[in-house]
N, C-alpha and C positions, 0 to 999 in steps of 0.2 A: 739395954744398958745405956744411961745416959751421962754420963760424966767427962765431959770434956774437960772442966778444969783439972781432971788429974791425966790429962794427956800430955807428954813431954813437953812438948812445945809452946803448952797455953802458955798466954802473955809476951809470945813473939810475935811482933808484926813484920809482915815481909810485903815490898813491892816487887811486884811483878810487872816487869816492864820488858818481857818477851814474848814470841809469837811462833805458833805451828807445834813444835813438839819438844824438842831438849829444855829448854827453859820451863815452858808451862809444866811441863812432867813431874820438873824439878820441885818447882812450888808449890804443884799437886800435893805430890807426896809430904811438903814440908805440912800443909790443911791438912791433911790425914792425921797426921803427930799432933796436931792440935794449934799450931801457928795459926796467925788474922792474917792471911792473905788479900791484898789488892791488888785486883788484874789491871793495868793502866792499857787504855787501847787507842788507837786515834779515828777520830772522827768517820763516821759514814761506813768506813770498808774495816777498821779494828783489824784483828788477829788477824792474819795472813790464813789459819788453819778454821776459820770461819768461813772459805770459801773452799775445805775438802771435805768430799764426799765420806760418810752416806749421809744427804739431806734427806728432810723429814718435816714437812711446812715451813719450809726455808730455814730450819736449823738444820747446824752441822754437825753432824754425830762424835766427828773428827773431834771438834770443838770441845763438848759439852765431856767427854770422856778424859780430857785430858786440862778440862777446866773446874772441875768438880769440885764442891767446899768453897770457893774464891766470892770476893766481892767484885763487884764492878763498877770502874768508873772510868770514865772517855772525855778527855779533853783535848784541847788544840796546844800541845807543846807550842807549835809557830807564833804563837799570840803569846806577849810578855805577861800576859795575867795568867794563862796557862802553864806556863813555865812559874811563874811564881807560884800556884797552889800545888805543882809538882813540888816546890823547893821547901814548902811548908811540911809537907806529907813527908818526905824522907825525913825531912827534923824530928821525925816522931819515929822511924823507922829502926828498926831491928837489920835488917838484909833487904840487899836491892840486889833483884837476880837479871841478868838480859844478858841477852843471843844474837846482836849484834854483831857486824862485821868490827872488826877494834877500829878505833878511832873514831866510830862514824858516832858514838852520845858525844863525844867531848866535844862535838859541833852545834851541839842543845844545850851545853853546859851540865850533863847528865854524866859523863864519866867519871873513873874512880875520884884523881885528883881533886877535882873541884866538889864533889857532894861528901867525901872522906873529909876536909876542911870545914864545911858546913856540919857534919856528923862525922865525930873522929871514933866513935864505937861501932860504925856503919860497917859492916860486915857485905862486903861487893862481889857478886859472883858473877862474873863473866863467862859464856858455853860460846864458843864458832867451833870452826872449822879445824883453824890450824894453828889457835894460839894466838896469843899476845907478843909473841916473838917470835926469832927465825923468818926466812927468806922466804917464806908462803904465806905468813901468817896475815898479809895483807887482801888475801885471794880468797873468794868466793869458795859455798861447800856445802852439800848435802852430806846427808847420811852414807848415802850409794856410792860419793865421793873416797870417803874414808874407808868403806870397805873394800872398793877397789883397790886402793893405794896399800890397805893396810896388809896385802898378802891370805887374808880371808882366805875372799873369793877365788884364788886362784887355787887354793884346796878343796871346795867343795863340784861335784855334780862328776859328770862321767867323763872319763881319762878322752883328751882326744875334742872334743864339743865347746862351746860357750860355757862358759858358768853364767848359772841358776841365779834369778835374784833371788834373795832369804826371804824377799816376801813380810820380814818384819823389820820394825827400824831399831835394829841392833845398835848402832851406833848412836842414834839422840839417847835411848831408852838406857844404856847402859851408861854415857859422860853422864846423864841427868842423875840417875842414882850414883853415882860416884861424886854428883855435887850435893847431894842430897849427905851424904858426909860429911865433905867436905864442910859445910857450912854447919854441921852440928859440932866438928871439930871446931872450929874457928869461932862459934858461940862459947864454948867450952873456955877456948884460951881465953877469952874477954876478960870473963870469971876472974881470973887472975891480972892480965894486962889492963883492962880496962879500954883495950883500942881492938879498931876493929883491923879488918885486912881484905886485901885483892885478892881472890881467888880465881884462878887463869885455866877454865876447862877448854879442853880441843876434844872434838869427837876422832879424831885422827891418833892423838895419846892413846885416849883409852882403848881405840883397836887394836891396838897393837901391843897394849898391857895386857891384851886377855891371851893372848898367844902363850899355852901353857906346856907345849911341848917344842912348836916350829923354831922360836928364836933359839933357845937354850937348844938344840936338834942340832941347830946349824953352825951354832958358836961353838960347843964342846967337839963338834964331830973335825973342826977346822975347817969347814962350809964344803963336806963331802954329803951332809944330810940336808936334801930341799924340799921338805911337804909337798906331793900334787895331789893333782886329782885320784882320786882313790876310787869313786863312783861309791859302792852303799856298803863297804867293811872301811875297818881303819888297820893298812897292812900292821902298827906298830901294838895292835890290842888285839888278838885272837882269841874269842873269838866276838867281837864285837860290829853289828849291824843290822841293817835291816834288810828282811826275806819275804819272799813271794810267797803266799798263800793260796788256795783255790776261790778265795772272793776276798782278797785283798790285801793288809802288808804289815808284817810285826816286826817289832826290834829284839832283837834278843842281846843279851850282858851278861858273857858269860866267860869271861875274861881271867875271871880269878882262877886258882887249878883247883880246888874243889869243885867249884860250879862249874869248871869243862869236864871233868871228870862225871859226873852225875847227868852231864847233855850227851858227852861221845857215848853213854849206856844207852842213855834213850834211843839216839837216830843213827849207832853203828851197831850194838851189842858189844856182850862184855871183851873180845878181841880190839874191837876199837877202843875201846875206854881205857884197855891192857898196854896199849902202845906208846911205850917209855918217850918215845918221840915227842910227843906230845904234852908232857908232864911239865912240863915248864911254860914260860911266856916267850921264852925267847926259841925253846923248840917249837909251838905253836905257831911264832910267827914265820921260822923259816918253811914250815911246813903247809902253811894256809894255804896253796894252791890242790893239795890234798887234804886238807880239812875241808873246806866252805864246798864242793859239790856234795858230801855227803851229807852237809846239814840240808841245803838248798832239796836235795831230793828229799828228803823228810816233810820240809814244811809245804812243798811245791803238791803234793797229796792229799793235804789235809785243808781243813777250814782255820782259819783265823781262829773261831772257838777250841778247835780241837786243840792245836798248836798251845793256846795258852793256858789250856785246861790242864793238858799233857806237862806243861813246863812249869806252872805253879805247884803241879803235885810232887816236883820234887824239888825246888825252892830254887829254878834260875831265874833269877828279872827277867820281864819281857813285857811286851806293851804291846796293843795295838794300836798301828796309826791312825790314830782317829780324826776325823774331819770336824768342824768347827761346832757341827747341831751336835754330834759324841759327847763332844768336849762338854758343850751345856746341858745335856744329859748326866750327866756322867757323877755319881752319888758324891763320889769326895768330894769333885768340886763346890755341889749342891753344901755338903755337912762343912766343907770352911768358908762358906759365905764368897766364894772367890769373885763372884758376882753379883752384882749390889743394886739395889732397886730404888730409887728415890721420885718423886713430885716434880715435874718440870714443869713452871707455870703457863707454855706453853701448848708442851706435847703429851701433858697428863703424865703416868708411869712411863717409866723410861733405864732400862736395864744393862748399864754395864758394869765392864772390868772392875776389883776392887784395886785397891794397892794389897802390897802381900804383909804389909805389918803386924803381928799377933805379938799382943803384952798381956802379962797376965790378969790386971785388972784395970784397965781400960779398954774403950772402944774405938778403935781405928777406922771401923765404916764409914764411907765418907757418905751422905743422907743429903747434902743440902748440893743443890745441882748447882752448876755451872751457871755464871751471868749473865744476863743478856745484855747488850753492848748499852750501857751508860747506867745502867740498873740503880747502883746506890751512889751514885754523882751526890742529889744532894745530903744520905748521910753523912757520904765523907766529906764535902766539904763546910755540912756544919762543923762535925766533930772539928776541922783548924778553925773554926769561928767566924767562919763567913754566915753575915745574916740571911735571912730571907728573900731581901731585896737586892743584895749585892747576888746570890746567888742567882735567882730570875734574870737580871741584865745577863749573865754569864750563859745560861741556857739562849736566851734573843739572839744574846750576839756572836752564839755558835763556839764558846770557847768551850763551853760544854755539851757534850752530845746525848741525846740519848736516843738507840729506833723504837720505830710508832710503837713495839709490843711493849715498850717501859710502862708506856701512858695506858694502853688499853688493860695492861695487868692491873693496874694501881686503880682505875676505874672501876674493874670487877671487883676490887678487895675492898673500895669504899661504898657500894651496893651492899657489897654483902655485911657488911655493918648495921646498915639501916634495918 
């Protein structure tokens, strides 16, 4: 299927003038929708997340996975010609997204205020740390940051120990999609208002927005109720978690009183399954210290297949934990495309993540890889109308960048013409 012009977004141009993960992610996904994305980078070193790993003939997997669908163009902000084809390109711009520390464009002439005056239908998305405001929000942050702070981590891994890092970046991956909203709300009001607006993401917010039990737990109970570590049930869901198998580790969901009902038969007999105690969520949970070894001895005998063979025939969710090769194994994943294949004109085929967006008649696969650092410099700065020869000085004189693989791609592509 090829029809991008019926993809939501076609006819939105967005700058991208962030770097490593919550930003780019963001404008990712806005390419997916069907938006012109430009990755703006600076010279020589570009995206900060061009130097994380997995490289792969000096590309960065990091990179290329979370730059996907994007153009590319790299110029020297510091130089007033640079800044001025920045100032041209927003005049044409839909949304300018960056993951800046606050304050630190408005010293390039890049913040809200002054590019909101030059384009007052500019739509500004701003992602850090901690905000645009408040007493932090001057202060440096990662992902790891916010989930520290946000009370997370102090609920998950085993009672007693360190907590676990999550191993994934929950906090860029979820403010990004929450700007990823954001910014189609606030195209939306355009519609009407005809002005655009500042949009003020904190990876630190949205941690703590996802808190779907702990806050309200602790407010309603008058802060008698504090989430901890629990290690691998959740005491407030019985019976809900993950169990040891003889070669390996399933989750079972089976929380609801029909589906415990239908499990206490399986792994106690019909005397367990009879036990009024149990017939509720909140008998269940007072009881969990005498529920959970009787399932534990059940799954602790058997195989991971048998477990879920046994649990699907009588319809409790359960999963196994599967490791990353599973996972790309794994048929569903396979039949919704969840992983996506495209042309990298360096690395040949090249296979990652998709975005999760499914409409009913268009295509959200994103096909067109990620940029290479200065790639389409000079389409974009024909398209503001710089000539040929003004652009050439620009490349000399280094306001423009591109590396060596710009020249050597575009060499193999004029061979292969002839």
């Amino acid at each position: 299927m090829s029809n991008s012009e019926t993809l939501p977004l076609a006819g939105i141009r967005v700058i991208d003038y962030s770097h490593f993960l919550a930003g780019p992610y963001l404008s990712r996904c806005l390419a997916a929708l069907g938006a012109e994305v430009i990755k703006v980078e600076r010279p020589t070193t570009g995206d900060a997340g061009r130097q994380h790993a997995y490289f792969i003939n000096g590309q960065s997997g990091y990179y290329l996975q979370q730059n996907m669908g994007k153009q590319g163009l790299c110029i020297n902000l510091k130089d007033p010609r640079g800044l001025e084809l920045m100032h041209k390109l927003v005049d044409t711009a839909d949304v300018f997204v960056e993951n800046y520390r606050p304050g630190a464009l408005d010293k390039l002439g890049l913040g809200y205020e002054a590019l909101s005056r030059r384009n007052p239908g500019l739509v500004y998305c701003s992602v850090s740390a901690y905000g645009h405001t408040g007493p932090d929000s001057h202060r440096a942050g990662f992902g790891l940051i916010a989930e520290a702070k946000s009370g997370i981590m102090a609920m998950v891994g085993k009672p007693g120990e360190a907590p676990p890092l999550l191993r994934i970046a929950l906090g860029d991956l979820y403010t990004g999609a929450h700007g990823v909203a954001a910014v189609c709300a606030a195209l939306l009001g355009r519609v009407k208002s005809g002005k655009g607006r500042h949009i003020d993401m904190a990876l630190y917010d949205t941690l703590v927005s996802m808190h779907e039990y702990a806050i309200q737990g602790y407010t309603l109970s008058g802060g008698q109720e504090v989430p901890v570590q629990t290690g691998h049930d959740l005491p407030t869901s019985t019976l809900y978690g993950v169990f040891t198998a003889t070669d390996g580790y399933l989750v079972i969901a089976a929380q609801v009183d029909d589906a415990w009902k239908r499990l206490a038969r399986l792994v106690g007999g019909e005397a367990f399954a009879a036990d009024t105690r149990f017939h509720s969520a909140a008998g269940r949970n007072a009881h969990r210290l005498e529920i959970l070894p009787v399932v534990r001895a059940w799954t602790e005998t058997r195989s991971v297949a048998e477990c879920l063979a046994a649990l699907d025939a009588i319809d409790v969710p359960c999963a196994k934990v599967q490791r990353i090769d599973e996972v790309l194994q794994d048929p569903q994943i396979i039949a919704r495309e969840v992983v996506t294949e495209h042309e990298h004109p360096v690395l040949g085929k090249v296979k990652l993540p998709n975005t999760p967006f499914r409409f009913s008649d268009c295509d959200t696969r994103q096909t067109v890889p990620a940029p290479l650092m200065g790639q389409h410099n000079r389409a974009i700065a024909q398209s503001l109308g710089y000539g040929t020869e003004d652009i050439a000085r620009l490349e000399a004189e280094g306001v423009l960048y591109a590396e060596a693989a710009v020249a050597a791609v575009a060499a193999e592509a004029a061979i292969s013409k002839l």
